[in-house]
N, C-alpha and C positions, 0 to 999 in steps of 0.2 A: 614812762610809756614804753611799751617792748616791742622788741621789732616785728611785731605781726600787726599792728593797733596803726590806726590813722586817727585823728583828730579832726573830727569835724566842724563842720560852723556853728553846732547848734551845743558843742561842746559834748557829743558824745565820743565815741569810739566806732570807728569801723574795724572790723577784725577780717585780716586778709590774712590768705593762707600760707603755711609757711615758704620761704623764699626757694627757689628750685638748687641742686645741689648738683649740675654737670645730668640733669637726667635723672633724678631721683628715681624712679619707680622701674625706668628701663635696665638703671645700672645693677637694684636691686633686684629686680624679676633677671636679669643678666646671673647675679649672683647664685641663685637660686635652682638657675635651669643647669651651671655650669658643676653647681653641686650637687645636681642629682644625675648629671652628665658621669661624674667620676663615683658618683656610688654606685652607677648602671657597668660604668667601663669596668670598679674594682670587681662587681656581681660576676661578669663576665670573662675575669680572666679563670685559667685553670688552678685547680689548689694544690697545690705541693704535697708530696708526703708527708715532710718536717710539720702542717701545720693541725696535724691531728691531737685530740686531746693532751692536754701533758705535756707538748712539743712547746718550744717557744716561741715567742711573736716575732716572725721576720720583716724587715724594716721594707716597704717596696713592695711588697707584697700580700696575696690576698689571703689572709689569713683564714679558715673555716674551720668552726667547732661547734659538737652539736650541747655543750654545756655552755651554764654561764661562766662569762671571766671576771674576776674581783681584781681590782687595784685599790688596795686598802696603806691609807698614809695618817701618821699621827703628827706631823707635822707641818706639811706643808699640800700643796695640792696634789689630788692622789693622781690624777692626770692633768697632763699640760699640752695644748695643739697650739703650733706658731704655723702659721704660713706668711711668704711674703710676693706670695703670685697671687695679681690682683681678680678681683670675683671669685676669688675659690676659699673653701670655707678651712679655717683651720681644725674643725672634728666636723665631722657631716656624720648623721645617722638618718637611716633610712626605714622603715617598715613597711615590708613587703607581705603581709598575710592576707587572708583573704577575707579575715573579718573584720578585719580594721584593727590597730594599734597605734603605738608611739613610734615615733622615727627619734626623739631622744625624751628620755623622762629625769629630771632632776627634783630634789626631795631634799626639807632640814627637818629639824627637830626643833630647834629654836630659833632657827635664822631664817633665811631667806633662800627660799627652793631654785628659783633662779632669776642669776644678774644678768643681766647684760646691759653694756657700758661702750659708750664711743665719742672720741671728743670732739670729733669733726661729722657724723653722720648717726643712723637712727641706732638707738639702743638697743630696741627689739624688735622684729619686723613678723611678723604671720600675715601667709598668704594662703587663700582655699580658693579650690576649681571647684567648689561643691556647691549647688543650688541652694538658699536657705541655710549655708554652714556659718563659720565665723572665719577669720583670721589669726583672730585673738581670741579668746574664751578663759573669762577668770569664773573660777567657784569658792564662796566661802561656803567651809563647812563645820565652823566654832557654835560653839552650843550656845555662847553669848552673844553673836550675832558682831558682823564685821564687814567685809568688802569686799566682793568679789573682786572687782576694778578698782585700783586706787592710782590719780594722776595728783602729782604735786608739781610746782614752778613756783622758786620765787619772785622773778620779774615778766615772766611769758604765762601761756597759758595751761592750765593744770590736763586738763584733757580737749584735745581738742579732733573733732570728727566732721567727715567732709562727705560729700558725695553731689553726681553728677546725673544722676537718674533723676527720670521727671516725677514727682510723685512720693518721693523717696524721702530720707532724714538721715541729715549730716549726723545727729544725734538720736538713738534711740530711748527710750528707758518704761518698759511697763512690768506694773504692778499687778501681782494678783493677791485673791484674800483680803482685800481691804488694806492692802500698800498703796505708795505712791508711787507712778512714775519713775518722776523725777523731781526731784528737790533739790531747790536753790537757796543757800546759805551764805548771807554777807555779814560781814561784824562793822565794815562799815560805808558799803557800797550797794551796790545794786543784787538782788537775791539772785532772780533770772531778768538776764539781758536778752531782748531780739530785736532783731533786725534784717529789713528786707530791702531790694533794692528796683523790683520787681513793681510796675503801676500795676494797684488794684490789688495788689497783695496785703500781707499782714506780716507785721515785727514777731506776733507772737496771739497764736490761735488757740482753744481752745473748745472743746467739743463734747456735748457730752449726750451719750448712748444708751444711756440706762432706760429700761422698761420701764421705770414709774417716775421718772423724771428728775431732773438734777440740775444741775448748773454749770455749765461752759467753762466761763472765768466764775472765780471767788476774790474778793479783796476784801480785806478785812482791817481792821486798824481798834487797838483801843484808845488812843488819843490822839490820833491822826487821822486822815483821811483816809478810806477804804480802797478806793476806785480814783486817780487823779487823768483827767482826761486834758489834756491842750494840742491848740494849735497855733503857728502864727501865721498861717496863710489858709487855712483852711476849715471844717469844721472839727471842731474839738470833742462831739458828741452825736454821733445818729443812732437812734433806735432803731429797728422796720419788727413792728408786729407791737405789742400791748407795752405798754410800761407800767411798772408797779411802786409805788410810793409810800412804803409805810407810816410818814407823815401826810397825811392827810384821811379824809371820810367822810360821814354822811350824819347831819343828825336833824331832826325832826324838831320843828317848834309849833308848840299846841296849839290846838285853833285859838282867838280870843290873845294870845301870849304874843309878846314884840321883843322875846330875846331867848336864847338857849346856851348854857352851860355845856362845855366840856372839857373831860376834865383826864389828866394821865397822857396829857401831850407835852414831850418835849423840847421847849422856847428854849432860847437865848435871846439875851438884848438885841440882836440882829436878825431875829425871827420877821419875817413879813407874811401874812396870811393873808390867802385870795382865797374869795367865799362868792359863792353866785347858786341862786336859786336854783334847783331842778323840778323847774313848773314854772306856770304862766298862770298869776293869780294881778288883776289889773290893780296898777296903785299901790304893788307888794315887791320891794325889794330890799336889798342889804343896805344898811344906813351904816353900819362898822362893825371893827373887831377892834376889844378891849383884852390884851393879852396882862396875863398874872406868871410873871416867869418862875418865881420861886414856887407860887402851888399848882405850877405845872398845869394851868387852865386857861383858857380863854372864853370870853364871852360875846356870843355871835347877836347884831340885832337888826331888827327889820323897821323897814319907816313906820310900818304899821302892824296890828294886829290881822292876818289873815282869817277870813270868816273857815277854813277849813285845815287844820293838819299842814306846815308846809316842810319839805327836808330841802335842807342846804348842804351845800357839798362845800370841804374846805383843804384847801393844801397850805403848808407850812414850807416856803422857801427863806433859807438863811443869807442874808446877803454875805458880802468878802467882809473881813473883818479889816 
């Protein structure tokens, strides 16, 4: 179990968030304001003569050139920033244009465009004052298809996303074109977990908008159960509005006839069938059902022969095995 996880009674997990770190978010928005603090102070001071093209980089000062500068290395890192003055950034870059840029842009060929690594606090932090922006923003752009966002952990949690807006989601993920979402993959666990703690809420919602009509939730199972519904204190299944049962139907026994065949239904030994007339013919009702598991039929009969046409409706419930 990893230190974000509680264990429940019911044997689940509660996932709480990660533990506070001296002011986590203050210290970081601290960090943040104090490095664009010193990229407004370096903005501001006056530029030397020395640091015109050509000229060298003076240590302490604000350097300004209206070309790019290359720092090209074959061995080791082509540039290195240490600071050991706390909230202040050891390279800050800034982008100041007026159509929008990068404040720093890092790029591999075969690696990784950029690290960031901390053994006591976060790895990588993105922050926006922008309505509708991101903090973070990954893109894959491989012709074979990959990840924009990739979160790994081996004993915590691989991504994990929060929020405090009403209305809102800790987690996002939509699909267009006929994608998903979001997908959840267990090899030997749970695919997707939810969990609320909210009365009259839900673990885990689904909805669905389509013009010509769809399906909310889906569960599906090929030798499993599709849909597993329990409770121990409460109800383990409510409909509200029509429910549809594709075991079950309607079939018709000919006037003069006291039984009706049907057939391409599938029983198991623990099949029980409830069968009840739809009509009122006096003297005429269901006397049994004779179920055939392997030729997938059963056969429905009446106490008697009805002097007109009668249909019976039939459902096939499986008891627990």
């Amino acid at each position: 179990m990893d230190g974000h996880q509680n264990a429940t009674a019911g044997g689940g997990l509660t996932e709480n968030p990660p533990p506070s770190k001296r002011g986590r978010r203050a210290v970081v928005l601290g960090a943040a304001a104090a490095g664009a603090a010193l990229a407004a102070d370096l903005i501001g001071r006056p530029s030397p003569a020395e640091a015109a093209n050509g000229g060298p980089v003076l240590l302490g000062e604000n350097n300004t050139a209206t070309e790019e500068t290359t720092i090209t290395s074959s061995i080791g890192a082509a540039l290195a920033g240490v600071t050991s003055a706390d909230n202040y950034p050891a390279i800050a870059g800034q982008d100041n244009s007026s159509g929008g840029g990068y404040g720093v842009v890092a790029s591999s060929d075969q690696g990784t465009g950029l690290l960031g690594q901390s053994n006591a606090f976060i790895g990588v932090w993105g922050t926006t004052g922008g309505d509708g922006q991101y903090g973070v923003e990954g893109d894959d752009d491989s012709s074979g298809g990959g990840y924009g966002v990739y979160g790994l952990s081996s004993i915590g949690t691989g991504v994990y996303g929060t929020t405090s807006g009403d209305g809102q989601n800790g987690v996002e993920g939509v699909g267009t074109g006929g994608a998903n979402g979001v997908s959840g993959v267990s090899a030997a666990g749970v695919g997707v977990y939810g969990q609320t703690s909210g009365t009259g809420q839900y673990g885990v919602e689904g909805v669905d908008q389509s013009t010509g009509g769809g399906y909310g939730v889906l569960g599906t199972s090929a030798k499993g159960v599709g849909v597993l519904a329990t409770s121990s204190g409460g109800t383990a299944l409510q409909v509200d509005g029509p429910a549809v049962f594709s075991a079950s139907g309607r079939a018709a026994v000919a006037a003069s006839a006291i039984s009706v065949v049907i057939k391409g239904v599938a029983l198991t030994s623990s099949s029980v069938v409830l069968a009840t007339p739809q009509g009122h013919v006096a003297g005429v009702g269901v006397a049994g059902v004779v179920t055939d598991v392997s030729a997938k039929k059963m056969t429905i009969y009446l106490t008697k022969a009805p002097p007109t046409a009668l249909t019976v409706a039939w459902f096939v419930i499986n008891l627990p095995s």
